[in-house]
Structures are given as C-alpha cells and as structure tokens.
C-alpha positions in Angstrom: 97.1 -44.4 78.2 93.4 -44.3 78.9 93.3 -47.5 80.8 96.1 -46.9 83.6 94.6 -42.9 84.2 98.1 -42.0 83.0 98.8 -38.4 83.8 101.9 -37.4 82.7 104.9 -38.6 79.8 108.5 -38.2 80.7 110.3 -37.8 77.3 113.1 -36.1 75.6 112.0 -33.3 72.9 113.0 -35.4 70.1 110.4 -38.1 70.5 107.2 -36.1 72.0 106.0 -36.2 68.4 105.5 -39.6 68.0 103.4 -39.3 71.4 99.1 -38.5 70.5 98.5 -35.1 70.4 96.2 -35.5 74.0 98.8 -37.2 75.8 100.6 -34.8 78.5 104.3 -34.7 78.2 107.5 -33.4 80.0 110.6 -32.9 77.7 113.2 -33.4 80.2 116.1 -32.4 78.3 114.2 -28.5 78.2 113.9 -28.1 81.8 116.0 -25.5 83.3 117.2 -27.0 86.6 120.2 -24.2 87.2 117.9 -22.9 90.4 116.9 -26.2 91.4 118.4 -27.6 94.9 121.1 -30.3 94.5 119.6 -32.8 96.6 116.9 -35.2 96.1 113.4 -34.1 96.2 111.4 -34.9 100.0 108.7 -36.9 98.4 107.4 -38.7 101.4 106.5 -42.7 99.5 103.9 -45.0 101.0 104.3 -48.7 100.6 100.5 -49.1 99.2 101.1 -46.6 96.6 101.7 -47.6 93.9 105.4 -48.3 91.8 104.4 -49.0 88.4 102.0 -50.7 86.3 103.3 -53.2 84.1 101.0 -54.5 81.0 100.3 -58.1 79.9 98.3 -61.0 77.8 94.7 -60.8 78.5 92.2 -63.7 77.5 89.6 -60.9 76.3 92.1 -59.4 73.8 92.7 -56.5 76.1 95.5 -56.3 77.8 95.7 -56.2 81.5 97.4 -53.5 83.7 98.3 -54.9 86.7 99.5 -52.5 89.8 102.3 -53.0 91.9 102.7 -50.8 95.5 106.4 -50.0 96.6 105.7 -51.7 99.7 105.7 -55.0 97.9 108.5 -54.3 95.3 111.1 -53.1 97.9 110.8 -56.3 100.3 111.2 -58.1 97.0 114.4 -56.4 96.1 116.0 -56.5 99.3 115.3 -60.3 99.5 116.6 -60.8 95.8 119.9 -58.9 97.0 120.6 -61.1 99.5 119.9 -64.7 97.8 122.0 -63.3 94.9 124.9 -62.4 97.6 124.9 -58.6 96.1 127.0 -56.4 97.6 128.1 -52.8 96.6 131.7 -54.1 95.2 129.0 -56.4 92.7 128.7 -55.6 88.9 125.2 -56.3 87.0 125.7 -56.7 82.8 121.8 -55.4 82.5 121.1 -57.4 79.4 116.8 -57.8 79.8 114.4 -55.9 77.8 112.9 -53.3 79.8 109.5 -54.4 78.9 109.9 -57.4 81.5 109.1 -56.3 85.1 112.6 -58.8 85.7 114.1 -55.9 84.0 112.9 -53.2 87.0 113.9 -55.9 89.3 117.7 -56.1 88.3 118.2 -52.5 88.2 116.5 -51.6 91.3 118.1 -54.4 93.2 121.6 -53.4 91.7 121.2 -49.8 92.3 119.3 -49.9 96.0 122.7 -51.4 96.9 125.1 -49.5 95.5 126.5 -51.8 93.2 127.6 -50.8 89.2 125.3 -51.5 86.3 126.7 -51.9 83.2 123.9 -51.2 80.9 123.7 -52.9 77.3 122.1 -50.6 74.3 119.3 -50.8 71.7 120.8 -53.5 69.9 120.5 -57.4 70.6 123.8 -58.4 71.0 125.7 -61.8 69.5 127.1 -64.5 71.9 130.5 -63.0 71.4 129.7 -59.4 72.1 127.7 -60.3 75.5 130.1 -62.6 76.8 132.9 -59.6 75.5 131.1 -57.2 77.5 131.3 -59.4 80.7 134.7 -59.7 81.1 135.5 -56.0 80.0 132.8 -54.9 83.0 134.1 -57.6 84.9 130.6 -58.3 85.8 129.8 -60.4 88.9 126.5 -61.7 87.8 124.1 -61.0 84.9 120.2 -62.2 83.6 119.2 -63.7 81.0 116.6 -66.0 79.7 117.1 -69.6 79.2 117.8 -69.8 75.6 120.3 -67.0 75.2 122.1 -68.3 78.3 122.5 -71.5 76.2 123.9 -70.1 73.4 126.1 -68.1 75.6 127.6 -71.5 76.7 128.1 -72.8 73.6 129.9 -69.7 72.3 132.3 -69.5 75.5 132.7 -74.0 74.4 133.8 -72.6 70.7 135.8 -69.6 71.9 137.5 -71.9 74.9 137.1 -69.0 77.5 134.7 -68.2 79.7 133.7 -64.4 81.7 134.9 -64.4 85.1 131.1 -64.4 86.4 129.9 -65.6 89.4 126.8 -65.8 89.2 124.3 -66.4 86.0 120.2 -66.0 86.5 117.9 -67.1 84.1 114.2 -67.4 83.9 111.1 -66.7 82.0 110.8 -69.8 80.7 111.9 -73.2 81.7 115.5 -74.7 81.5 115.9 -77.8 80.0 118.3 -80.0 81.7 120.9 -80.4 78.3 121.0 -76.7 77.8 121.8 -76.3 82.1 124.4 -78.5 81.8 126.0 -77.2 79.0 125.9 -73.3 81.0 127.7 -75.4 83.7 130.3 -77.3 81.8 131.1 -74.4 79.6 130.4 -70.6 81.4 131.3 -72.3 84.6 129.9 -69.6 87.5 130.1 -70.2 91.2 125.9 -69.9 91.2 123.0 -70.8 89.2 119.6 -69.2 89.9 116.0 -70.0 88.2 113.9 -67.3 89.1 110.1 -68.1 88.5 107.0 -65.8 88.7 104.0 -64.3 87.2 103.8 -60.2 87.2 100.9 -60.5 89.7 103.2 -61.9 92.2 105.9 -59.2 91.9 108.5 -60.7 89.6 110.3 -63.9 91.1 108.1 -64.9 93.9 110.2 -68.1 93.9 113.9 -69.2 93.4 116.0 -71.9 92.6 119.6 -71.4 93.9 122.1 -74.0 93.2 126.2 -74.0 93.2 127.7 -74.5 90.1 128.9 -78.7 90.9 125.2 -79.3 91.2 122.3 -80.6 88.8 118.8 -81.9 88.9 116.7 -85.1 88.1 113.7 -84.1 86.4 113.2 -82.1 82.3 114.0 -78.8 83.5 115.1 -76.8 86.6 113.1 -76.4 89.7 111.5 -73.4 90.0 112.6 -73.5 93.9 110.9 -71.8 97.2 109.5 -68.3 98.0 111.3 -65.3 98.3 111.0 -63.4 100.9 107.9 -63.1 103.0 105.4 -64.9 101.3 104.3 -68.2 101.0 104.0 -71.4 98.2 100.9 -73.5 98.2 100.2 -76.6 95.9 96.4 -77.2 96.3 93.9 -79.2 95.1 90.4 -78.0 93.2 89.0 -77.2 97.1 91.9 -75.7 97.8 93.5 -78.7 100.1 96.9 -79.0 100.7 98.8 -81.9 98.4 101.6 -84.1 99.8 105.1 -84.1 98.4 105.0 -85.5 94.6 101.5 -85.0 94.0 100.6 -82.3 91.3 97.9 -79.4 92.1 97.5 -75.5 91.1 100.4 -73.3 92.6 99.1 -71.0 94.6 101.3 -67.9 96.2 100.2 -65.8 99.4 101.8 -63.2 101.8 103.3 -59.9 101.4 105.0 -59.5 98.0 101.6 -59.4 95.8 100.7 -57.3 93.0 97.4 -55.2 94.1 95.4 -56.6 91.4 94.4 -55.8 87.6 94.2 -51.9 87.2 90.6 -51.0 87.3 89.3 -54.6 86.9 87.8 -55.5 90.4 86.1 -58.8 88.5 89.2 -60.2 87.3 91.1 -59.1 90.3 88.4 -61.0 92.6 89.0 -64.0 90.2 92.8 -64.5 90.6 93.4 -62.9 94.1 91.0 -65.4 96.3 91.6 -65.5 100.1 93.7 -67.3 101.9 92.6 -70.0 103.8 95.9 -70.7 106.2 95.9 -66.9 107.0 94.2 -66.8 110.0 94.7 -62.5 109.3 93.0 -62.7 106.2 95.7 -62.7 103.6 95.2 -63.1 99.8 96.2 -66.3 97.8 97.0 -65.7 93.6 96.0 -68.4 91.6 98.9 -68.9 88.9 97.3 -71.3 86.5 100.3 -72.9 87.2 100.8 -77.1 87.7 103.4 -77.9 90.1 104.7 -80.6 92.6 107.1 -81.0 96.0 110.2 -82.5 95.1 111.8 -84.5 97.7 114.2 -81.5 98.6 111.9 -79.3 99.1 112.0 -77.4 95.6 108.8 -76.9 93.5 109.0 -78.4 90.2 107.0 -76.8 87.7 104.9 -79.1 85.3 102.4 -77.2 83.3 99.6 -74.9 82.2 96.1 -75.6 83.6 94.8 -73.5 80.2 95.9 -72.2 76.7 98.5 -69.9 78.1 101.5 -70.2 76.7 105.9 -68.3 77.0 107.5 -67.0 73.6 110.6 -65.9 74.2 110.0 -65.0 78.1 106.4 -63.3 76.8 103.7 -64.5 79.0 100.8 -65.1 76.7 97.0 -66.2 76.2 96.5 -67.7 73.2 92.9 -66.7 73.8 94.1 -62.7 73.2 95.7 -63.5 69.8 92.5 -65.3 68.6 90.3 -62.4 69.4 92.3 -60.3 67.8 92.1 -62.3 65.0 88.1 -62.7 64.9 88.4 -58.7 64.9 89.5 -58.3 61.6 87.2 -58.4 58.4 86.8 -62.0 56.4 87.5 -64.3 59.3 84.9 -66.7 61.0 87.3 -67.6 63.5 90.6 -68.4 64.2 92.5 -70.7 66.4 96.7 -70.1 67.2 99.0 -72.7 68.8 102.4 -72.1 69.8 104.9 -74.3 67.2 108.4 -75.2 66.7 109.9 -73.4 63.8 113.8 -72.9 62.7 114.4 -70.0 65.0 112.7 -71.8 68.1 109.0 -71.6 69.0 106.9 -69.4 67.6 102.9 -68.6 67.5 101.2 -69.7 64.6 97.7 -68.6 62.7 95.3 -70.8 62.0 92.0 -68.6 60.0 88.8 -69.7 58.9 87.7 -67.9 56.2 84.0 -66.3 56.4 81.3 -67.1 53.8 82.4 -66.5 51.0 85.2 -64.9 51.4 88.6 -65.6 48.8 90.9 -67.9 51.0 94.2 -66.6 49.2 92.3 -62.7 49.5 91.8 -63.2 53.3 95.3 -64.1 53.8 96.8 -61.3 51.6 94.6 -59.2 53.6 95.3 -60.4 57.3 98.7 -61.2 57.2 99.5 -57.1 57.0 96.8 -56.3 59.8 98.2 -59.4 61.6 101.8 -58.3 61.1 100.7 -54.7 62.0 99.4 -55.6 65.1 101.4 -58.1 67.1 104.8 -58.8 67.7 107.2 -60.9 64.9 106.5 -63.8 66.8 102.9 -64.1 66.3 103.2 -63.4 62.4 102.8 -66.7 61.0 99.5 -67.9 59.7 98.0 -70.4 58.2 93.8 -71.2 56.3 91.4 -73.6 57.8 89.3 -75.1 55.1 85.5 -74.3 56.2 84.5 -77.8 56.5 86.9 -77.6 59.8 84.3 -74.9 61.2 82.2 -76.8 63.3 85.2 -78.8 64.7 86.9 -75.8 65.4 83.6 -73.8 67.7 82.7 -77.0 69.3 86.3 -77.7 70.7 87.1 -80.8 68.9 89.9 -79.4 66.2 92.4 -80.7 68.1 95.4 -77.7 68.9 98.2 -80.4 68.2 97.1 -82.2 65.2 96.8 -78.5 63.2 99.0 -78.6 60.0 102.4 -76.9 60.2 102.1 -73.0 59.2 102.9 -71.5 55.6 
C-alpha cells in the first residue's frame, strides 16, 4: 500500500474489514447507481499512464512494484489476439491465478475482442473437472502452466477423450519435451503456444507458435520471437550481437516495456539500459536470461545468469527468501535452493543457528515465522551445523551438494 502511493480500495462491504484501518476503501455493492447514466464513463486514457502495477521477487527482500502504461499493454493484447487467431466467436476457459500479470493478459485480450470468458472459481480444479469444463464451454483455447497442462494430458490418455480445443498456451516455466509430447499425443489441439516473459517486459514479450503435428529438438520448448513491436537481442557482456547457436544474455527492446520499478529509479537504471541499435534512443531490459538462435529462427532458452529461480510459474530470487530469513531472531544466516520433492519442486531452508542458540529451539521457532510469512512452497527447512558458517559467507557451501530438507 505505501509503496505503490495507492489511493483508493475497490471492495465489497463484506471484506473491508480485513483491509487496515488507514487504507481508503469503496464498497461497491453500497453505491447507489439508480441516477447514474447507462453508458460508460468519458475518461479520456493516455498510453503513458499507467495500467496497473504488478508486484514481484526482489533480491533485497522487498518486493518490487513494477509499472506498466496502457500504451504498452494494449499493443500487447492486440498482437497476442492475433497470433492466437482470436476472434469474437472464440471461447477462453480463464484457468490462471490472477496474481500472474498472464492472468490480465487473457482477460483483456479475450474481452477487448468480444469473445466469451468462461471463468473458473476459488478452487483449484482436478484434471477431470478442467478438462469437464472445456467441453461444456466449448472453449476454443485456454492457459495454463506447463505442469498442469501435463497432467491434463494424461487425464484426457486415462479418460480416452479429449476437449474439442484448438488451441492450448502454456508458459511460466519451461516445457519439457516428454511432458509436450504427451499434451500432443493425448489433448490433441490444432495449436501449441509457449509464451515467455518477465513482468518488466509486459507479460509474453516472445512466442513460440507451433501446429499440433510439430515438435522440437532440444530439452524443452523454444521460447520463440517477439511479439509485437519490439525487439530480441542475444548479446554478449559488451553488449555485441552473438551469431546463431552461441549463448549470451537475452536482451528485449522496443515498445511493449514495463516503465520501470515503482519509485526505484537505481534499480530501474540497472535493468532498463539503452539501446544501442536504436538510433532514437530506445531502452534495452536485461532479463538475466541465457539464451541462443536456433537454426529456425526461435530463441531457445537455456538458463539463469544468477540465483533466480520459477516455483510453480512464481518468478523468484532466492536472495529475497534468505533475507527474510536472516530477519528473524536466532539465525546467523541462511541459504535456500530450489529441490525436488514428491509434489514437484519446491524451495528449501537451509539456517544456521546463531551463537548459542538451541538448534531444535531455532527451528520450532522459525518454522511458524517462516510458514507465516511466505507462501507453502517456501516452507520447508532445514539446520546448518555452525562449523558450515564460514563456508557458507565466503560462497564456497556449494547450493547443490546441501543435504535433502526435513
């Protein structure tokens, strides 16, 4: 609240009391609108102001705001609309969470057309009920994130039917090839569509489009070409173009840019740098992102550059959870890696106990504050021994060779 400038809730009476006290709010099911016009409000819109303000991982512990104009988001939309072939006889299944900015993406897209949106509730469905509520919407296409759309597959393989949907999008984290192949083979659309992008480049700044009888050759789907009117670099540490096959940092310029971190002109100034093959002074974002030309002209995506990891579609720095951690009372420090556990990756805990300090009392103790604090996925922990101290501030406690959390 304090860090966007936010002026003004929109809520419904029964939940303003779980707003703070000092927050304005505007119960919208108390407003009297019986001598209000029927038509839309004349609210003239600038593309630099600004749409919305989305939050996510910050290194510091402090989540970012970062600001994105309507100028940026529409051309975004309208571009989306047409790769995706959306028309106004089209049907969206809006299945995202709407704390993804994908989420705003689908529904504005779907809506700015005229085409229906068949919205799914609180609840996270089952395999059966989604792919139930696709054919009764008779939904033309539909979003989801790579490991859902998997198990989507393999419940339309056990059921022996699949939803008469053209067109299936996933994204936020990679596809394997197995789990693409199965979505082929078994939920058999017309189209397939990676979409790729960080929230500082407007939601999918880039997109892989392929028809349903094709595949690829590398460990997971291409992250594709730019949307719209913007522009893909892969450059080196100088920023020099790379050739075809040869890995560098994935830069992404032109139009559809966020504005930058909401009242963070440093950190804005360090991801937004200028762009050297705009000759009318455009802005480059560095994504952190390794990437390389594929012979067809696709990006394929290859790595992190730092610690930053994607749980469940969440973007984020493994640097935030560990100051959080350092935060609380008993611990010395604290390192956190992103494992494989039964119910797919997850972030784990690793705490070294201050001076002193009762190992089994500091985890009884930090596991609630922990819990408290961060989502489900972040709740696992486990205790460093103190000897690993040093090894741990000088960098040498190697992330991968960590014991297996509690």
């Amino acid at each position: 609240v304090a860090d966007s400038a936010l002026g003004l809730v929109l809520t419904q009476a029964a939940l303003a009391d779980r707003l703070p006290a000092s927050v304005p709010r505007l119960c919208v099911d108390e407003l009297d609108l019986r001598e209000m016009p029927a038509h839309a409000p004349r609210v003239a819109v600038h593309p630099a102001q600004i749409a919305y303000v989305i939050y996510t991982s910050g290194s510091t512990g402090r989540p970012k705001g970062v600001a994105v104009a309507h100028g940026p988001l529409a051309m975004h939309c309208q571009a989306v609309a047409d790769i995706y072939g959306m028309r106004a006889r089209s049907c969206e299944l809006h299945f995202m969470s709407f704390s993804f900015d994908g989420a705003h993406e689908r529904w504005l897209t779907a809506l700015s057309i005229g085409a229906a949106l068949a919205l799914r509730d609180d609840e996270l469905w089952e395999a059966p009920r989604t792919l139930e509520a696709l054919e009764r919407h008779r939904a033309t296409n539909a979003a989801f994130p790579p490991a859902y759309l998997a198990q989507l597959a393999e419940c339309a393989e056990a059921q022996g039917t699949a939803p008469p949907v053209e067109l299936y999008v996933f994204g936020g984290e990679a596809m394997p090839r197995e789990a693409y192949e199965r979505v082929r083979a078994h939920l058999r659309p017309r189209l397939l569509i990676n979409g790729y992008g960080p929230t500082e480049t407007v939601v999918t700044p880039l997109i892989w489009k392929a028809q349903a009888g094709e595949s690829f050759d590398c460990a997971y789907a291409p992250i594709g070409q730019p949307v719209g009117r913007r522009q893909a670099y892969v450059l080196d540490a100088a920023l020099r173009l790379l050739p075809r096959g040869v890995v560098g940092e994935l830069y992404i310029g032109g139009e559809g840019l966020a504005r930058g971190y909401q009242g963070q002109g440093g950190m804005t100034a360090e991801r937004y740098v200028a762009d050297p093959y705009d000759a009318a002074g455009g802005r480059l974002y560095r994504t952190g992102d390794l990437v390389r030309w594929r012979e067809d002209g696709q990006l394929e995506y290859v790595g992190r550059q730092d610690h930053q990891v994607k749980i469940r579609g969440f973007r984020i720095e493994l640097g935030e959870i560990e100051a959080r951690l350092r935060s609380l009372p008993g611990v010395a420090d604290a390192v956190v890696a992103a494992v494989e556990a039964g119910a797919g990756r997850q972030l784990a805990a690793y705490v070294v106990p201050a001076a002193g300090e009762d190992t089994e009392a500091l985890a009884a103790r930090v596991r609630p504050g922990l819990a408290e604090s961060l989502p489900d996925y972040m709740v696992p922990m486990h205790v460093i021994p103190m000897e690993a101290l040093p090894r741990l501030i000088s960098g040498k406690l190697d992330r991968h060779a960590l014991p297996a959390p509690d």
